[in-house]
Structure formats: structure tokens, C-alpha cells
N, C-alpha and C positions, 0 to 999 in steps of 0.2 A: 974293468969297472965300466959301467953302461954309463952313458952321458947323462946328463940331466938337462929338461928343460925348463924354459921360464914359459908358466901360465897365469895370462896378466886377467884378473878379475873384473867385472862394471866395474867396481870401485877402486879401480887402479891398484890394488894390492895385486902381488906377484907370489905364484906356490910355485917352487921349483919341485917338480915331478920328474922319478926316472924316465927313460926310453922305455915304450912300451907302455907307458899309463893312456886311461882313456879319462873322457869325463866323468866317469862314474865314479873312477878311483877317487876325482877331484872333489866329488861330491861328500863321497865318503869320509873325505878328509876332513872338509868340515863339519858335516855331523850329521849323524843316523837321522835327520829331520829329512834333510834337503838330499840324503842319499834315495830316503822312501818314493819323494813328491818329485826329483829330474826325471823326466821323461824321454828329452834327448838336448842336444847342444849345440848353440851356436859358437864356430870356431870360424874364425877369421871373418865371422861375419855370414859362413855356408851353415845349412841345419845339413847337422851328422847324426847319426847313430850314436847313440851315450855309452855301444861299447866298442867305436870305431877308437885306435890308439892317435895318438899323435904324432907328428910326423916331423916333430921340429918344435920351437918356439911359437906361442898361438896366443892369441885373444877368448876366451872362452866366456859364453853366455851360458847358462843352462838354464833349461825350458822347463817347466811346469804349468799343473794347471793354471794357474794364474796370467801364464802367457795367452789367451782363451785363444787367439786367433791362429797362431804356429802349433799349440796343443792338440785343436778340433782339426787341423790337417790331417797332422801326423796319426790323431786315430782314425780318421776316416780311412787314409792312404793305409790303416793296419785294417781296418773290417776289409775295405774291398779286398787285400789279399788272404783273408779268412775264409770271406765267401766264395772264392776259387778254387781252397784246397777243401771248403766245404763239398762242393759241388762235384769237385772230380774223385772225395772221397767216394761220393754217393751214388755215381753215373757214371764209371768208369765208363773207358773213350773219348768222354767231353777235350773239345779241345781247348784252350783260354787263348786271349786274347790281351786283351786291357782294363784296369779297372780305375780309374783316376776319383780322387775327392771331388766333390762337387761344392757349392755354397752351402748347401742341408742335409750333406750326404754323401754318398757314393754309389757308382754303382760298375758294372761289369759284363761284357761282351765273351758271350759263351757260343763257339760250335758244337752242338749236340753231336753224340757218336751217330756213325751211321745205322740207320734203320729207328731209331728217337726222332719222333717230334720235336718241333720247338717246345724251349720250358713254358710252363703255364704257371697262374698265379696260387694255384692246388700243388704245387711243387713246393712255395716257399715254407708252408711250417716247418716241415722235415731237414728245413735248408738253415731255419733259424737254430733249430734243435741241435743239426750239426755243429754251426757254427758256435753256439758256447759250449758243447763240448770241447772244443778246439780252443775255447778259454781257458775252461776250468784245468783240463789239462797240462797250463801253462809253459806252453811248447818255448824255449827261446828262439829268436829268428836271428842269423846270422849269413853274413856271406859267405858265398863260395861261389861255385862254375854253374855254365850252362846248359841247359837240357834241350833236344829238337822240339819245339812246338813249332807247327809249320806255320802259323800267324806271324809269332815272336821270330822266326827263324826269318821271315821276307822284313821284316822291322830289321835285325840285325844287320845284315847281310846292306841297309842301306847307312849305316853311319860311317863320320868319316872315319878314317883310318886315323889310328890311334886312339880313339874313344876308348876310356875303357868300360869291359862287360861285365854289369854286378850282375849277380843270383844270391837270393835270400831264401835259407833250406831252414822250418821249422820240423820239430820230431828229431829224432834219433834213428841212427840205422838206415837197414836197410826201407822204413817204413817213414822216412822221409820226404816232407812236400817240397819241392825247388821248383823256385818260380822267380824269371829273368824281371829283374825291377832295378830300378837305381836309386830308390830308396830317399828318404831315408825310412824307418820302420824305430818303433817301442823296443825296448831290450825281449821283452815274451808276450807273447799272446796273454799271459796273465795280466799284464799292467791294462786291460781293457775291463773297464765294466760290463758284464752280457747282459744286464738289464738296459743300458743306453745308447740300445739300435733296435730297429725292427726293415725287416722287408716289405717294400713299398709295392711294388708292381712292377710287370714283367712285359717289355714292349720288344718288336723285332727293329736291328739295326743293320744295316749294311755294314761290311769288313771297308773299312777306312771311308765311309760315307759314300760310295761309289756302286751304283745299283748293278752296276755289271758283274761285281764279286760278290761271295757267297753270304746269303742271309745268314743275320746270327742273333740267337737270343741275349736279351738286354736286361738285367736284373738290378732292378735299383733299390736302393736303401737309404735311410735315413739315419744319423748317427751322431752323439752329444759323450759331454764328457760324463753325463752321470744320467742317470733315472728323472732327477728333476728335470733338466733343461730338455731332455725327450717326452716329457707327459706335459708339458710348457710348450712344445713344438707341437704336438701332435693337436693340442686344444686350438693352438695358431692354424693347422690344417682345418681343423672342422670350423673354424670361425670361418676361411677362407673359402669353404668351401658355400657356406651361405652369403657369403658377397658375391660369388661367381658372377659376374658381369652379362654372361650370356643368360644368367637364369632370372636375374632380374631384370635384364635387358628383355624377358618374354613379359614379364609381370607384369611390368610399365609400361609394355606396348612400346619400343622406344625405336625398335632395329631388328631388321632378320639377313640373315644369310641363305644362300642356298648353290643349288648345283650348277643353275643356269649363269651364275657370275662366280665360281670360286675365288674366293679369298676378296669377293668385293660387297663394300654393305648396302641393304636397303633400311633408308635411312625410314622409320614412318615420324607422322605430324608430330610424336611427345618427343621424340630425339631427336627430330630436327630444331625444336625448339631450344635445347642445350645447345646444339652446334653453333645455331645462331648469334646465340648469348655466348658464348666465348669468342666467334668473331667480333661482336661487337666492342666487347672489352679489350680484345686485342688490339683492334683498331683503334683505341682510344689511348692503348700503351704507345704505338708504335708511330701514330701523329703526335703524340707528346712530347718524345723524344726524338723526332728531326727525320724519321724515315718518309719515303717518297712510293706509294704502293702503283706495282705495275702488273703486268699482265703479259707471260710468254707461251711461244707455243705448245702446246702436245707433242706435236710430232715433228722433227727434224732431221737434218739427211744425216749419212752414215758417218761422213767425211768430216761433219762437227765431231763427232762423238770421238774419232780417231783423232782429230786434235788435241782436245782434251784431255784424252787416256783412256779414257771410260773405256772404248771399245776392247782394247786390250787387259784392261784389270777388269773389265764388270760385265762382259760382254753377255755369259751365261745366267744373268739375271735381268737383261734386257725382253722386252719384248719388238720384237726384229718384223717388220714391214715391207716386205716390197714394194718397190712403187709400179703404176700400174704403165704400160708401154702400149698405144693404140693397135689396134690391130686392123684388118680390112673392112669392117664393121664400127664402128665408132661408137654402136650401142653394145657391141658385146669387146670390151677391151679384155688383153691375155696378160698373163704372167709371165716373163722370158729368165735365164738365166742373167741373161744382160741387160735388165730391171735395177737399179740405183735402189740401194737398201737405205731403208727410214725406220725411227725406233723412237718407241714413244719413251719419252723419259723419266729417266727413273731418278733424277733428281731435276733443281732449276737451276747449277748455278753455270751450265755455258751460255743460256739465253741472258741471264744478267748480267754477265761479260759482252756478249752480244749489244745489249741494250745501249752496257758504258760507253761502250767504243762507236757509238753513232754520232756524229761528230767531233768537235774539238777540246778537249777538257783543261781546264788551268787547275795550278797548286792552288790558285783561290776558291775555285769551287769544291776542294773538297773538306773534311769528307763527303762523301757520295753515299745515300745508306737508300739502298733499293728492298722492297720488303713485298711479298707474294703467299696469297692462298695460294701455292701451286700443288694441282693436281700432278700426283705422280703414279707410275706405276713401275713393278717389280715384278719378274717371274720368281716367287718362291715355290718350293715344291709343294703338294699339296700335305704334304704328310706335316708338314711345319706351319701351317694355316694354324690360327688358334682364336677364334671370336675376333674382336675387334684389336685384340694384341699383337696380332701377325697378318697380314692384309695384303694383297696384291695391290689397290688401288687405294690411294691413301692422301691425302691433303696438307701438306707441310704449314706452319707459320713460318715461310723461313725468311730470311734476307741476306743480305750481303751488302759488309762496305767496303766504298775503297777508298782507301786512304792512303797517307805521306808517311815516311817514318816517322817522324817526329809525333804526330798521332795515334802510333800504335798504340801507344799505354794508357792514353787517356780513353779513348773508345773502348778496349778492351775493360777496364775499368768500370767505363759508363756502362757497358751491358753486365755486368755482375751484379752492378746495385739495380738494373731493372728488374733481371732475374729474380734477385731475391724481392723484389716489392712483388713482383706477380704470383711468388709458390707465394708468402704469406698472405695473399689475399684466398688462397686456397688450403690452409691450412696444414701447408707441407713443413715440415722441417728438411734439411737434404745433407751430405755432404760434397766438397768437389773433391772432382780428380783431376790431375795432368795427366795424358795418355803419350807418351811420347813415341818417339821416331822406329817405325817398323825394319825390318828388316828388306822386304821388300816394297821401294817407296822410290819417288823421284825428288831429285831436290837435291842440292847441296849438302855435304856436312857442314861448311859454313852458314847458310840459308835455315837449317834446322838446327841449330845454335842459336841463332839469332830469335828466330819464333820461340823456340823455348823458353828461351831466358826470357821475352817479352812477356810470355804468357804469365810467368809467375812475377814478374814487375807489378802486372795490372792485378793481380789475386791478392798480393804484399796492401799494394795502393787501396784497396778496399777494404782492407781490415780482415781478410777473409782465408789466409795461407795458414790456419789456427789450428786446433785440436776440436775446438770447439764445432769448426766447420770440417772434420774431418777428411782435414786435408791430406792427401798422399798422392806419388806418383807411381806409375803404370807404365813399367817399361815394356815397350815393343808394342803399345796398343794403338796407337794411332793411325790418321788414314795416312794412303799409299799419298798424300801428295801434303798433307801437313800434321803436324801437332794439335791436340784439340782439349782444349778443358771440358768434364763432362761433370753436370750437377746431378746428383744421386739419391732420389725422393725416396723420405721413408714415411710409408701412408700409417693409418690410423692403429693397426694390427703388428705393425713393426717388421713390413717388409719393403725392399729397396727394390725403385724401379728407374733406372740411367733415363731421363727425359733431355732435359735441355744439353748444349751444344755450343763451342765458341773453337772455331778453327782458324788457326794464323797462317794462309796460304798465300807463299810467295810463285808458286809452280805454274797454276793456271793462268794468272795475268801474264807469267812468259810463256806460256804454249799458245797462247789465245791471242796475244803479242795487244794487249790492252795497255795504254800509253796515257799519260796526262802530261802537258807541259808546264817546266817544273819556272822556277824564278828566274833561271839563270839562261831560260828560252830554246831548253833542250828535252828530248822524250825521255819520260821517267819512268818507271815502272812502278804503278799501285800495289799497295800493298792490302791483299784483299781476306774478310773476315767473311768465314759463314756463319750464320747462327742463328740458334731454334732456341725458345723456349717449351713451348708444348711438347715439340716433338712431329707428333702429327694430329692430328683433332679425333683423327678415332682412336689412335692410341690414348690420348690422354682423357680421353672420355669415357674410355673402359677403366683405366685407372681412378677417374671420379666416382665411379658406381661403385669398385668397391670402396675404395677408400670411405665416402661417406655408406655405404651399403645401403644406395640408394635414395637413401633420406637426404637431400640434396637444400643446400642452403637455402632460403624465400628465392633470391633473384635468379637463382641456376634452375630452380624445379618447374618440371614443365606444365605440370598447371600445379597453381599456389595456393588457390581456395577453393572451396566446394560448398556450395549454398545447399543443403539439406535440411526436407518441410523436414515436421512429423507430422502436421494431417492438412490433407487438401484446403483448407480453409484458409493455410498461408500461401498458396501458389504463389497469386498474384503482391504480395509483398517479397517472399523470396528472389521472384522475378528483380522487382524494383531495388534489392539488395545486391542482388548479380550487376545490375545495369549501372550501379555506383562506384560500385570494386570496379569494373570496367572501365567507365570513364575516370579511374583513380589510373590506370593502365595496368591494372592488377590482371593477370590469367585465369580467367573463375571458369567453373562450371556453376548449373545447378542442376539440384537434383530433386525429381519431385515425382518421383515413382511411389506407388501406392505401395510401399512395405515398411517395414519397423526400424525405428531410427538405430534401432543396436544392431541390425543387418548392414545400415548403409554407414555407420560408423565402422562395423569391422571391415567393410569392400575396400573404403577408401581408405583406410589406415594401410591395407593390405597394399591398394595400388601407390602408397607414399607417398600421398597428398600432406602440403605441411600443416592447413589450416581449415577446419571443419566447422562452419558457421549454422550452425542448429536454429531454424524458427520454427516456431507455433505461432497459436492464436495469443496468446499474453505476448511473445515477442511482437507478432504485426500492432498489438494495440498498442504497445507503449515503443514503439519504434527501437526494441533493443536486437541484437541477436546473442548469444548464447556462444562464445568461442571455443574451442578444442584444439590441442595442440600434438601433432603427430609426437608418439613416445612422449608426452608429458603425463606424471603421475598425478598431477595437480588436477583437479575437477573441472569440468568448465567453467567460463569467466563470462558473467554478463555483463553488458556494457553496451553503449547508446552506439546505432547506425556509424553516427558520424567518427565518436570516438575510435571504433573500428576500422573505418575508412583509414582513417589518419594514420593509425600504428600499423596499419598491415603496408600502408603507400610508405612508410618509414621504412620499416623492417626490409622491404625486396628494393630499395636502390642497392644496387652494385659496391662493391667496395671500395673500388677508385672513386665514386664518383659521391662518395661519405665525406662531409667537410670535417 
């Protein structure tokens, strides 16, 4: 007689199932509904395979669409292994590699057979065509052994000992696909929709990121649980793709890039304007709340860097300086091997450790909350450059405090509730996350227990550890030297971009040996906070473009009004219209170029002017102007000089600065 186990349900009910049952059995059991809709199962809390058995006494979840977020995995992790047995149906030779789900998709890492090209994106129909074949035919996928792929074979070959090695073989026979994966996987290639994926484009990757081993084509895709939520994504793409930041960033004249600075921007007069304007505001956040702004160097010696860590976790994305050693000439100095190495840095907080530790600090002076435009930079590779999203040289809002324990929670606190007053002055909604303790990190397991638990004290104290703020934690994400809460913008179009930042780091006040004397008139150790809101000013200024898609609120837009005749006779009142907006401190132009006012309506609508103030001759005589309002369907509005003055000096004050 075969054992039987206990299969305990969410709703604490218990199915005693023989040995040998899977979750599908259990599904079955309750009824032909929920046997159709599981898709796979959570058992003790791991996502299996809904026809992996049991192995014992379990917890069982089962997944469905309704699960959207463990669902939209598990199908993606089934396309990308579709597209590989598509691929090497189609190409024999191809070698595979890996294909992981992504946020929107998935995609796959292919070595062409020899004497093929890399794939192109004239490859994919044939690739899609295969691939729902490979549906329709509703292959089961099930485990079994491993095949030699020489990619998969140097991945093997490095796990520890005892891992064990799954292989999931769909087809029958001898005409079976086996492909090493640890799954988990859909019970058949049938449970996929083929209408909700398509192939995206096809980029080259290096074999494990590493330029020295062999190029490999990269085929990505896009992949939903149904037909809707992929003609719902794809309209998100084409929306997204007319917010592109760098394309309206030409439109507006705002910023260019180019070869002579990779990965750094040239800022012009309309975007330096925005930059401005969030400095200002910023500054206005960060004197509010008690911070003290300072100023550290660029470049510092090697032997900081090695204190801190940096040089050994980050060393490969510094940019590394020699210093220069005279030579017998004084005007022509040399470079020697024995040259003291300097690296400009790529963050600010060992100079603000620096800064603390310049004299003598009491438990009464703190907290200590130090705040910096610091310029920073980073060697990215070039291939990872992306407009203002991905930058070598790049300008933080950052700070750092330092504080007592007894203050951890209350600071950590106070910067959550600022956070959230600055995104809603921007229009963001966000969620946070806790990113917790890596695997490779310095620190205590005490020390990061302590940060952790801290972190979520001060999330709880704000109101903000909810559903609502979609709160969740992220195991193994955190930095090499603390815990970091990360806030998660989602812009206009409903896509998330990680900006701000709050890290609980005990590591660098003791590597940096940063002291305060505490009551009892001994050296204490601070306890030190990093943290961003913006991010960086160019990041978060490309994120402004699209999110508003350039139409940029009164006080953010780099110029606000535009004084447009319709016939020379109003110059010199247009003039006098410009010169009032101005001294209101309004950003006007005017315009007063001999062409037709529905030419310089559509320029300026075009360049994403917010306010288009039309005069003629009836406006100069009765002192009105004619308003128009960027994307308003409403007609223009006439209305007296002053009345104008007044709503528009209304309309562009800042929104801290709104009583």
C-alpha cells in the first residue's frame, strides 16, 4: 500500500493524496475549473512544475493566470525555451546558451553553426512561424538528463557538487528537444497562447559578458499571457517610442551627445534651463529639511579608494589617473610606473566621510546631514551608453547623514516623507523596495540585521510598508557594504524606473575609522545614511521628458511663453508684452517674423512651448492678448495684458513654493 500525504491548501484545508501525486492531480481533484486554469505550483513556498510529484508532506499554492506576476514568468521562461528549440530546429549546428525572462519578455543567447553569420532581424518571422508550431503541436515538457552543449557544458561543470542537473525534453522519440534548464516550465508547449509574443530584435552579446569569449547572437522577445495585454504592450512601445528623450531632446534643442565626450552630455541654453530648475528646487528641499551643502573633490589618491573598498569591488568602472612624477625638465613632466594612482570618482561618499572627520564631533551635534551636486564619473562600456539614461559623467543630488543609533529610524523616516513630497510634486506615483544583504558584501551578519530591521522600522513609521506602496523585499540586491531601500517610479505610460535611494551603512564609518564622541566621552561610531532622490539630474531629466513627453509643467519648461504678432503693426506692442512677462520672471520669447500666425502656432506647439500669446492690431489697441494653450482643445482665450501677467506669474511658481 503506497503512503499517503497531507496536502495543506491557502485555506488551511488538508487533501490527503497518494505517493506519487503531483499538483495537477490536486487540482483535478477539486475540479475540471481549476485543473484547466493551474499552470504550475507553489509547494513549500518553491514554484514547481504542476507535474513534478511530491515528495513528502507539502504546502501547496497553485498558480494561475490570475497569479499575473509568477504566471508572466513561467511563460516567458517557456517562450525562451521555445525559441531555442525553434532556432536549432531551423539552423542546425546552432549552439544555445541561455535564455532567462526579462521584465517584458525574454530573450536568448545563440552561437551560430560554423560558417553562419550572426542571426539578423530577417531571420525572426520564420522563427515566430516556428515557434507556434511548437505550440500548436502541444509538445509536453518534462524532465530528464543532460545533452553536451559546450556553453551549458563550462556552466555545469562550475556548480557545486551536489547540485542537481534538470533537463527538460519536449517531443517524443528520437525527435526530441533536451535542453539543460532548472525550470520550472508549463506542463506542454500548448498551455501558451502563440498569439501573446512576438520577436523583438536581435543584438550581439558576449558569452557570459566577457569581450574575450566568443560573440553570440541575442534574440529578444516580448511575451504576455494573452493577445490583449501584448497589443496593450506593443501600443506602450509605440507610445514610448514618441517620448524617446533623445528625440525630443533634438526637438527642444535641450542636449547633444557625441564621440568627443562618450557617454557625457552637452548640456544647450533650453536644458540647461530645466537643470537649473531642479537644482533650485532641490535646494529648497534639502535647506528645509536641515541638510548642510558642500563641495568635494574630483579626484583623489588611490589609497582612499582602497580604504573604502571601492578599489577592490569597483575598480573596473573607475576611471584611473596617474599622477604626474617631474622629470629633468619641469616643463615637460613623465609618467613612471612608480607614479601614485588617482581616480576620479565615481561616487561622493568617501570625501563626505572625509569632510565628517575634520575635527571633533559630539553626540550633540548630530545628526550631521551633508548634501552635494557631486559630479561623478564611471567607465561604462560604450555599448551600455543610452542618451541621458546611462552616462559616464553624471551629477548626483546626493547626501549623507550621520548619525546615533537612537536616530536611525527617525531620519530614515524623515527622508521617506520627503521623498514622497518631491515625486508628487512631479507627478510620480512609485512603489519601494528593500534590497537586502548580497552575497558578496562586507559587514557583519549582526550589522546587517540590525540595518535591515532598521530599514523597515522607518518604512512601517511612515505609513508606507503597504500594498498600496508596493512594498516588497529583494533578496541578495543590495550594495556590497549595506541594505538600501529603493523607490520605484512609474511615469505617465505605466512604466517603472528605480530613482531614489536610502542606504543604512555601518561599513564605511568603520573602514574610514569616522568617530563622534558619544555622552559617556568615548569614540562612537556613526551611523551613516546615503541618499538620492533624483538619482542623477540627467537621469532624472530624461525620465521627465518622457514621462511628461516633453510638455513640461509652466515652471520646469524652458521657455513658458512665446509672444506671436500676426502683422507687423503689433511689433512694438508684442515687444512691450514680452518686457512684462519678463519682469513678472516669466521665460518669454517673441516672435515677430513676417509669416502666418498658423505656421508659428504649429513651430511652437511643435518645439513645446506651454503658452502662445497671439497679438494684432485690435489686441495692441485694446491692450488684450489672445492666449493658447499647448494640447488645449479649447479656442484661444482673450483677456486684458495684466490679467495675463497675473495667471501665467501664478501658473509657473514651483510647487514647494504653492501656499
Amino acid at each position: 500500500m503506497s503512503a499517503m500525504f497531507k496536502i495543506t491548501l491557502p485555506d488551511g484545508s488538508v487533501k490527503e493524496m497518494p505517493e506519487g501525486s503531483t499538483p495537477a492531480d490536486v487540482a483535478a481533484a477539486i475540479g475540471p475549473g481549476l485543473a484547466r486554469a493551474a499552470l504550475a505550483a507553489r509547494v513549500d513556498g518553491e514554484v514547481r512544475d504542476i507535474m513534478r510529484p511530491f515528495e513528502g508532506d507539502a504546502e501547496l499554492a497553485l498558480i494561475t493566470s490570475r497569479d499575473e506576476k509568477d504566471a508572466l514568468e513561467l511563460v516567458r521562461h517557456d517562450f525562451a525555451h521555445i525559441l531555442a528549440e525553434a532556432v536549432q530546429n531551423l539552423f542546425p549546428g546552432t549552439q544555445i546558451t541561455f535564455g532567462p525572462a526579462t521584465d517584458d519578455g525574454f530573450y536568448y543567447d545563440f552561437a551560430p553553426a560554423p560558417g553562419r553569420g550572426q542571426f539578423t532581424e530577417e531571420d525572426l518571422p520564420a522563427i515566430e512561424a516556428e515557434m507556434r508550431r511548437i505550440i500548436a503541436a502541444d509538445e509536453p515538457l518534462v524532465r530528464e538528463v543532460w545533452q553536451g552543449e559546450r556553453f551549458k557544458a563550462e556552466w555545469v561543470m562550475e556548480l557545486p557538487e551536489g547540485e542537481p542537473i534538470t533537463m527538460y525534453r519536449s517531443g517524443h522519440g528520437e525527435n526530441a528537444w533536451i535542453d539543460l534548464c532548472r525550470g520550472p516550465h508549463l506542463a506542454s508547449t500548448g498551455k501558451l497562447d502563440p498569439q501573446s509574443f512576438k520577436l523583438t530584435r536581435v543584438s550581439g552579446a558576449y558569452w557570459r559578458g566577457d569581450p574575450k569569449n566568443p560573440m553570440l547572437s541575442r534574440i529578444y522577445g516580448t511575451a504576455w499571457l494573452n493577445k490583449k495585454q501584448l497589443d496593450e504592450y506593443l501600443v506602450r512601445l509605440e507610445e514610448a517610442a514618441k517620448r524617446d528623450h533623445r528625440k525630443i531632446g533634438q526637438e527642444m534643442d535641450l542636449f547633444h551627445l557625441q564621440a568627443e565626450a562618450h557617454g557625457s552630455v552637452f548640456w544647450h541654453p533650453n536644458g540647461f534651463v530645466i537643470y537649473r530648475q531642479l537644482e533650485a528646487y532641490m535646494r529648497r528641499q534639502i535647506d528645509a529639511a536641515g541638510y548642510q551643502e558642500i563641495k568635494t573633490p574630483q579626484l583623489m589618491d588611490a589609497k582612499q579608494w582602497e580604504k573604502s573598498g571601492h578599489w577592490g569591488k569597483y575598480r573596473e568602472n573607475m576611471f584611473i589617473v596617474p599622477d604626474e612624477i617631474p622629470g629633468t625638465d619641469d616643463d615637460a613632466p613623465v609618467l613612471s610606473g612608480d607614479a601614485d594612482l588617482m581616480a576620479l570618482k565615481p561616487m561622493n561618499c568617501p570625501g563626505h566621510v572625509l569632510v565628517f572627520k575634520q575635527g571633533i564631533t559630539s553626540y550633540k551635534e548630530l545628526p550631521i546631514r551633508f548634501y552635494e551636486n557631486g559630479s561623478c564619473h564611471r567607465n561604462e562600456p560604450h555599448g551600455a551608453l543610452h542618451g541621458l539614461m546611462r552616462v559616464r559623467q553624471f551629477t548626483q543630488d546626493d547626501a549623507h547623514i550621520f548619525c546615533r543609533d537612537d536616530q536611525i529610524v527617525e531620519e530614515a523616516r524623515a527622508f521617506c516623507e520627503l521623498a514622497a513630497r518631491v515625486y508628487k510634486d512631479f507627478d510620480f506615483t512609485y512603489a519601494i523596495k528593500l534590497a537586502l544583504r548580497p552575497d558578496n558584501r562586507f559587514g557583519s551578519d549582526e550589522d546587517w540585521d540590525k540595518a535591515e530591521s532598521e530599514l523597515r522600522e522607518a518604512v512601517v513609521a511612515a505609513g508606507m510598508a503597504t500594498e498600496e506602496f508596493g512594498w516588497e523585499e529583494l533578496p541578495g540586491e543590495g550594495a556590497f557594504y549595506a541594505p538600501k531601500l529603493e523607490w520605484h517610479l512609474k511615469d505617465a505610460i505605466g512604466r517603472t524606473w528605480q530613482v531614489g535611494t536610502l542606504q543604512s551603512d555601518r561599513v564605511l564609518p568603520e573602514r574610514l575609522d569616522a568617530t563622534y564622541i558619544g555622552e559617556d566621552g568615548q569614540r562612537h561610531r556613526p551611523i551613516m545614511f546615503h541618499r538620492a532622490i533624483f538619482g542623477s539630474y540627467e537621469r532624472f531629466i530624461g525620465i521627465l521628458i518622457e514621462h511628461y513627453a516633453g510638455k513640461f509643467p509652466l515652471w520646469l519648461a524652458p521657455v513658458q511663453a512665446v509672444v506671436a504678432t500676426i502683422v507687423s503693426d503689433a511689433d512694438d506692442y508684442a515687444t512691450q508684452v514680452s518686457a512684462k512677462l519678463a519682469a513678472a520672471g516669466i521665460r518669454v520669447q517673441t516672435d515677430l517674423r513676417n509669416e502666418k500666425i498658423n505656421y508659428k502656432v504649429r513651430e511652437h506647439s511643435l518645439a513645446k512651448v506651454p503658452l502662445l500669446l497671439v497679438v494684432g492690431k485690435r489686441e495692441a489697441e485694446e491692450g488684450t492678448v489672445a492666449l493658447r494653450r499647448l494640447g488645449s482643445d479649447e479656442h484661444q482665450k482673450m483677456m486684458s495684458l495684466d490679467e495675463a501677467v497675473a495667471m501665467i506669474s501664478s501658473e509657473a511658481i514651483p510647487p514647494d513654493l504653492k501656499s
